[in-house]
C-alpha positions as CSV (number, residue, x, y, z in Angstrom):
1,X,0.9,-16.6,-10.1
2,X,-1.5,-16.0,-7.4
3,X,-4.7,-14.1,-6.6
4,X,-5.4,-11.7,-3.4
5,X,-8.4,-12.7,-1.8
6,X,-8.4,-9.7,0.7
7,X,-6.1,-7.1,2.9
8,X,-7.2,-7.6,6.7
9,X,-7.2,-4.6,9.1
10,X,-9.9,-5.8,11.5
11,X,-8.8,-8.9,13.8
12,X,-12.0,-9.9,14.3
13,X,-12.8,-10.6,10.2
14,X,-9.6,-11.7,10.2
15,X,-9.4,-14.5,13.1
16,X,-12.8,-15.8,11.5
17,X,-11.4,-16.4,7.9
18,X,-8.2,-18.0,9.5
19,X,-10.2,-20.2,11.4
20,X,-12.3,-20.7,8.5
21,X,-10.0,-21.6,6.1
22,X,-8.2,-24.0,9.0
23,X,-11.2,-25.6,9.4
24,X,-11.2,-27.0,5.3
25,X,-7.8,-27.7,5.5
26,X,-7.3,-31.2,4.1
27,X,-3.2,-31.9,4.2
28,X,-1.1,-29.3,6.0
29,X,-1.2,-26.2,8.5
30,X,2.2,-24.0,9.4
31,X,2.1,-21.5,11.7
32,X,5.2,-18.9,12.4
33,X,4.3,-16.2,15.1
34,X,5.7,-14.1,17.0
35,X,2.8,-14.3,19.7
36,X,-0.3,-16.3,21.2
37,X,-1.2,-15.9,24.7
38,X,-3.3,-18.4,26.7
39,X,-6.3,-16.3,26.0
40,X,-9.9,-16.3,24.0
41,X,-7.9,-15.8,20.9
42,X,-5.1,-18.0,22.0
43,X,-7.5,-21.1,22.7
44,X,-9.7,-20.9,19.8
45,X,-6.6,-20.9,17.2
46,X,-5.0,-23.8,19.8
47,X,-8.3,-26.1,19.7
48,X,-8.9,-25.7,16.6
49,X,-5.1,-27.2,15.1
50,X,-5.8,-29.7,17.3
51,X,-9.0,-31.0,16.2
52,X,-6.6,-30.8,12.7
53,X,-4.5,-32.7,14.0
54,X,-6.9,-35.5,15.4
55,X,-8.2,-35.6,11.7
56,X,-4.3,-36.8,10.7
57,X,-3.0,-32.9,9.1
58,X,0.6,-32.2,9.4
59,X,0.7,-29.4,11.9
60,X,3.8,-27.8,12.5
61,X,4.1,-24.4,15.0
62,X,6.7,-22.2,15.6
63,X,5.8,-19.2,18.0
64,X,9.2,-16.8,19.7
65,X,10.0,-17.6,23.3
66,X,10.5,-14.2,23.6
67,X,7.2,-12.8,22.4
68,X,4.9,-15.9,23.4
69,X,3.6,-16.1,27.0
70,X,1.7,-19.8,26.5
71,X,3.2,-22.3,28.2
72,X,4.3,-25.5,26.4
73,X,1.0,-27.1,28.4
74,X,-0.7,-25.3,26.5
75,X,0.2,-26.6,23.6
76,X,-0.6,-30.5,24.7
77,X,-3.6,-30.5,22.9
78,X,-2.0,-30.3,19.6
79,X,1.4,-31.9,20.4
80,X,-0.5,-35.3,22.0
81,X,-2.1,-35.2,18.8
82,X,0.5,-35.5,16.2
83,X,1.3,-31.9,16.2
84,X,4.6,-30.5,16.4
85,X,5.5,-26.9,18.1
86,X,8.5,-25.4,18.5
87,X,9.8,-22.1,20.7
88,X,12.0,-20.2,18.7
89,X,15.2,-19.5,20.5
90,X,14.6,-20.1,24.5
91,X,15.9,-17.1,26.6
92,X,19.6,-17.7,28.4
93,X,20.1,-14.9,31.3
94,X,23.5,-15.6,32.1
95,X,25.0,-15.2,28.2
96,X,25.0,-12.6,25.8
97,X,22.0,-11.3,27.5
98,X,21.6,-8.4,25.3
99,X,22.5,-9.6,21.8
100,X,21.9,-13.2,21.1
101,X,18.4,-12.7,23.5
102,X,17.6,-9.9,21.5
103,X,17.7,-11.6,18.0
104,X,13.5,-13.0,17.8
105,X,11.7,-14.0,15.7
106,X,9.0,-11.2,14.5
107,X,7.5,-13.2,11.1
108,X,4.0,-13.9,10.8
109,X,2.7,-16.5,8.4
110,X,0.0,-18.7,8.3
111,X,0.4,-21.4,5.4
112,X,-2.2,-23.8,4.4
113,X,-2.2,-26.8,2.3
114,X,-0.2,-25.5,-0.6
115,X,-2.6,-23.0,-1.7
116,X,-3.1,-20.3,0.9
117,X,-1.0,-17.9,2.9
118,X,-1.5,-15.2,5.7
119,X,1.1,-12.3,5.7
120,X,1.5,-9.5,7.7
121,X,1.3,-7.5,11.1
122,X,-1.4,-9.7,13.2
123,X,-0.3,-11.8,16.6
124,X,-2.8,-14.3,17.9
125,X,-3.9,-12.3,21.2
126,X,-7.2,-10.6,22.7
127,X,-4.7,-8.0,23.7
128,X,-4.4,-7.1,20.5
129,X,-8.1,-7.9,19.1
130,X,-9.1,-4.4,18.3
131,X,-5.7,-2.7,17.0
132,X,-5.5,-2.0,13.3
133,X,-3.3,-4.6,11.0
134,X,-2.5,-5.3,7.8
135,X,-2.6,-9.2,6.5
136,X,-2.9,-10.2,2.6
137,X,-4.5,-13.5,2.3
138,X,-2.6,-15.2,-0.7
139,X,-4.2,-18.2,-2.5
140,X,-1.9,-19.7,-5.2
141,X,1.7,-20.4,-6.0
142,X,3.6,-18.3,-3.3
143,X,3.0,-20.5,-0.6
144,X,5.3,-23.6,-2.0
145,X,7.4,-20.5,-1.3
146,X,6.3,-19.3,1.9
147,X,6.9,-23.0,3.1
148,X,10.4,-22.9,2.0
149,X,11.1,-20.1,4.0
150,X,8.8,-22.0,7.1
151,X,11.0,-24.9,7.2
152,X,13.8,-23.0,7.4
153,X,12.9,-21.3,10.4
154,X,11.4,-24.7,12.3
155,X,14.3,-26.4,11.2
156,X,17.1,-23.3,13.1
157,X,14.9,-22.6,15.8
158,X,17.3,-23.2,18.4
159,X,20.5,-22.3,16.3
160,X,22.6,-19.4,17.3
161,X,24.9,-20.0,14.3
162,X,23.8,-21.0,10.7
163,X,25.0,-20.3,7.0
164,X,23.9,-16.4,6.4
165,X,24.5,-16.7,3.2
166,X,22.0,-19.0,2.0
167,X,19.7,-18.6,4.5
168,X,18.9,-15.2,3.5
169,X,18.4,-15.4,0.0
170,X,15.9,-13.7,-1.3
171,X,13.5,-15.6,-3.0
172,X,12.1,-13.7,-6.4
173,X,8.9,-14.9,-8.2
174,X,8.0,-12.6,-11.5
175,X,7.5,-9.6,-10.1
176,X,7.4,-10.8,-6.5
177,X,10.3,-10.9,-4.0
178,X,10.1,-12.5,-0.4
179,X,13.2,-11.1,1.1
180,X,14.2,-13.0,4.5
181,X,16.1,-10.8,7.3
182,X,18.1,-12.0,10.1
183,X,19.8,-10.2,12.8
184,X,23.0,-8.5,11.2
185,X,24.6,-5.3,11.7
186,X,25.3,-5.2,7.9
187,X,23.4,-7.4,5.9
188,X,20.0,-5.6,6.3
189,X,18.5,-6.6,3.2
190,X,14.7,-5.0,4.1
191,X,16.0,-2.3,5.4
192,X,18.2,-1.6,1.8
193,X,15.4,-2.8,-0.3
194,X,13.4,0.1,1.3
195,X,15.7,2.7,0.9
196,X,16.5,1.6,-2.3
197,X,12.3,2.2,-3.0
198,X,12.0,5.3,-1.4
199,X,15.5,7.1,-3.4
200,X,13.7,6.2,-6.5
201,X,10.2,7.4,-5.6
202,X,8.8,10.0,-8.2
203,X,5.3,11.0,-6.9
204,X,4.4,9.2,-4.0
205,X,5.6,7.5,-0.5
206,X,2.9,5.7,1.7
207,X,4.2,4.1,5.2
208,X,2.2,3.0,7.8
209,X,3.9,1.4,10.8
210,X,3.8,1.0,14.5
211,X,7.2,2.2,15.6
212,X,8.9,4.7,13.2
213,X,12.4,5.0,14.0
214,X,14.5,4.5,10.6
215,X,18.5,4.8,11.1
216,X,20.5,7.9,9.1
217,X,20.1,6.0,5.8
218,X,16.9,5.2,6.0
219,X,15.6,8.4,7.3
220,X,17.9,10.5,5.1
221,X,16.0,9.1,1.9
222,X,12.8,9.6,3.7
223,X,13.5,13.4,4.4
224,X,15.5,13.6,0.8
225,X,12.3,12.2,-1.4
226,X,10.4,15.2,1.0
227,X,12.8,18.1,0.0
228,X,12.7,17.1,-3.9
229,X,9.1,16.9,-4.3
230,X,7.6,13.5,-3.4
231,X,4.1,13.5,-1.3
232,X,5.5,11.7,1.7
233,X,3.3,10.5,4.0
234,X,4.0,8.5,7.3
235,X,1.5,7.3,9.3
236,X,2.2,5.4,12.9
237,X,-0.3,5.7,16.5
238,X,-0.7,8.5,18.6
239,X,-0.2,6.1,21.0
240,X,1.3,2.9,20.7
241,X,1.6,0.2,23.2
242,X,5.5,0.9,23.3
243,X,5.8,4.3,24.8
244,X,9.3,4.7,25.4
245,X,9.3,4.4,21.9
246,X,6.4,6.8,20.9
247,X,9.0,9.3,23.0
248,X,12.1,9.1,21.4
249,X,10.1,8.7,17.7
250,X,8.6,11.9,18.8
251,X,12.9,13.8,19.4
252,X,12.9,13.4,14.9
253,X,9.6,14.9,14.1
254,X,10.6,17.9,13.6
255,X,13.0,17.4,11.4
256,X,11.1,15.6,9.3
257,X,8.5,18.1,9.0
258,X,11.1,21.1,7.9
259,X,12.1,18.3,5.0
260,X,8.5,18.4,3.5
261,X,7.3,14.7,4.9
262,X,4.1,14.8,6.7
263,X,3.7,12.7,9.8
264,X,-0.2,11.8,10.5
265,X,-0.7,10.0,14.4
266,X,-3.7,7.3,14.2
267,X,-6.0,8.1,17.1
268,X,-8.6,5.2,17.9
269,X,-6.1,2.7,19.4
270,X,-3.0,1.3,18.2
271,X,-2.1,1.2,14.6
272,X,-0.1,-2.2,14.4
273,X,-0.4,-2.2,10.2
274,X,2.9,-2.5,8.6
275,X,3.0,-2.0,5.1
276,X,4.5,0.4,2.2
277,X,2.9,1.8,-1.2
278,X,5.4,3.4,-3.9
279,X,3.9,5.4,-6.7
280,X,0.5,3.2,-6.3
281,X,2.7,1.3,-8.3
282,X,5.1,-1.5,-5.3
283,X,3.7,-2.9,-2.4
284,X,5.4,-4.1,0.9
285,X,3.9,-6.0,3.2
286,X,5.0,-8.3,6.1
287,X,6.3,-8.5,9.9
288,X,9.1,-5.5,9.6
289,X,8.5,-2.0,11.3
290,X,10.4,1.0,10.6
291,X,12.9,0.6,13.3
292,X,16.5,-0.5,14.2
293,X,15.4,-3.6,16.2
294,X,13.6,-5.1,13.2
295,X,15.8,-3.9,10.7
296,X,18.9,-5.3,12.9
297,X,18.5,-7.3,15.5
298,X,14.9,-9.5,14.3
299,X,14.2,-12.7,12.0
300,X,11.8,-10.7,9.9
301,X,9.6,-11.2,5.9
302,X,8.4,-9.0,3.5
303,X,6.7,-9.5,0.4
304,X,7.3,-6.8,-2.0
305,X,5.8,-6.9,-5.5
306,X,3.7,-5.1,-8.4
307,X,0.2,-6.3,-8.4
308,X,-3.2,-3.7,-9.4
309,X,-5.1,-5.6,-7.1
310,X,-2.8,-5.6,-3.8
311,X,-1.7,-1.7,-4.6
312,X,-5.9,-1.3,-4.8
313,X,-6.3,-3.3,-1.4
314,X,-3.3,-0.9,0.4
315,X,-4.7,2.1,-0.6
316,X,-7.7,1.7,0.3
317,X,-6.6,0.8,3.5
318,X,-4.4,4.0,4.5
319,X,-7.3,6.1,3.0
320,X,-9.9,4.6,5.4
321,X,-7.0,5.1,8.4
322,X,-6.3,8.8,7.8
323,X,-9.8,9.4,8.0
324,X,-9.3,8.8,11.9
325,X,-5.4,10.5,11.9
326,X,-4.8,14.0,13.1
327,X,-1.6,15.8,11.5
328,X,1.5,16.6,13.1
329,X,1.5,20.0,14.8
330,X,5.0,21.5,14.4
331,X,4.4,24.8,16.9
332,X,3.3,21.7,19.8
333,X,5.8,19.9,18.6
334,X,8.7,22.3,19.2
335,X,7.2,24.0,22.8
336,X,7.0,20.4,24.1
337,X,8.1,20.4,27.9
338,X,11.8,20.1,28.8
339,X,11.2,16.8,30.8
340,X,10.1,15.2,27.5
341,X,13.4,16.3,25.7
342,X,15.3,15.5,28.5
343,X,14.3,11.7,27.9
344,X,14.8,11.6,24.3
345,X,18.6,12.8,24.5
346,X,19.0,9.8,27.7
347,X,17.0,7.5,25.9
348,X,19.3,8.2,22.7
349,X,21.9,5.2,23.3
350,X,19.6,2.7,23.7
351,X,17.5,3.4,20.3
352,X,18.3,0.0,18.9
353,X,17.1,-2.2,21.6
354,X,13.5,-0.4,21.4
């Protein structure tokens, strides 16, 4: 069905075979982002669609108005072109401020031609050049798939309102699935498929994410796979670049550690990797973190599956980042100052807007 080429965790190898593989592009280029800035990064990945475009490529663009600081200027040189891009939702300040605004769109694909896709955790930023991701390079069948799901999102991107139902069908391949989330208080099909994963764990649980903070179901089958046996490790940044949610992550970690699941903080820079590992045996990886703003409120993907190779690639991966993770200190933990507790009860209400 399809071969993995590589898992990505350095932005720099990864930017160059993006840019590579856009460069022998010979019929179409879709791009679905969360965020490109009008930096180094940002200009490199905007001249070169438009040079694709020049040579006559359909190049289509969707980035989030929300998470995307480039201007629409910015985009000329790809829209004068022949290009086509698109801001996903535009912000309205004076209606439903809080809900409707807070309902983006957090994929991250790269499709090309009909034969190779980009999935995971990576942005298009300098900002972000030297943070740790995760991104499987695809080549084969899955991105008919992929595109499906693409031209979905560029065809909605200003719709408030849409069928549910069929838009989030998950779309099942062998023994793939590409499960498609949007906002819903309910219908959180990641977010179920994960705790379906991690209640039927026998051996081993492997998370890595930037922002850990599951809701009750979620975290109750985290802390229940701990207490009957499971090796459960969870691995997020010391310091991410969202701090105010570093602090209220930090108000569960205790608990966590009385239930047997061992929390391990990522200390070079900020760990942005987002993926899951069951048994060595099913593989997640995509845009979702382990949080009630993606899990709720964002348009997210996943690509869950069996594959040797993949489960190989992940591993491999969280083995090289623990090397540079330091473990969760239970006695710190617990004589933390007041000031810091203080915050995590008043920051308590607003957990799902972080």
């Amino acid at each position: 069905m399809y071969k993995t080429s590589d898992l990505y965790d350095d932005n720099l190898l990864l930017y160059a075979a993006m840019l590579k593989d856009i460069d022998a592009a010979k019929d179409s280029i879709f791009l679905e982002t969360y965020r490109i800035n009008e930096d180094a990064i940002g200009l490199k990945f905007r001249d070169a669609l438009a040079m694709k475009c020049k040579q006559g490529l359909n190049v289509k663009i969707l980035v989030d108005s929300w998470g995307t600081s480039a201007s629409y200027n910015f985009f000329s040189p790809i829209i004068n072109n022949g290009g086509e891009v698109r801001y996903f939702k535009k912000i309205k300040f004076f209606i439903d401020f809080f809900t409707k605004n807070h309902r983006r769109n957090h994929r991250k694909l790269l499709l090309i031609d009909n034969q190779i896709t980009y999935i995971g955790s990576s942005n298009y930023t300098s900002y972000s050049l030297m943070w740790r991701e995760t991104v499987l390079r695809i080549v084969g069948d899955l991105t008919y798939y992929f595109k499906k799901s693409f031209k979905d999102s560029f065809k909605i991107y200003r719709k408030y309102n849409f069928n549910k139902f069929s838009f989030k069908k998950t779309i099942k391949i062998g023994d793939y699935q590409i499960i498609q989330d949007i906002p819903s208080i309910y219908h959180q099909r990641i977010r179920k498929k994960y705790t379906d994963l991690i209640n039927k764990a026998k051996k081993e649980i492997l998370i890595e994410t930037p922002y850990f903070l599951p809701g009750y179901k979620l975290r109750k089958a985290i802390m229940d796979a701990g207490e009957r046996g499971v090796d459960v490790k969870i691995i997020v940044p010391k310091s991410s670049d969202v701090k105010l949610v570093d602090l209220l992550r930090n108000k569960y970690l205790g608990l966590y550690y009385k239930k047997n699941v061992k929390i391990l903080f990522y200390t070079p820079n900020n760990l942005h990797a987002k993926c899951l590992l069951i048994d060595n045996e099913i593989f997640s990886i995509g845009s979702p973190n382990f949080d009630y703003r993606s899990f709720r409120y964002q348009y997210e993907i996943a690509l869950i599956g069996k594959d040797d190779n993949t489960n190989i690639a992940i591993r491999e991966h969280i083995s090289k980042t623990m090397i540079d993770c330091e473990e969760f200190d239970y006695n710190k933990w617990k004589n933390r100052p007041q000031i810091e507790k203080l915050f995590e009860w008043i920051m308590l209400p607003i957990r799902y807007l972080l």
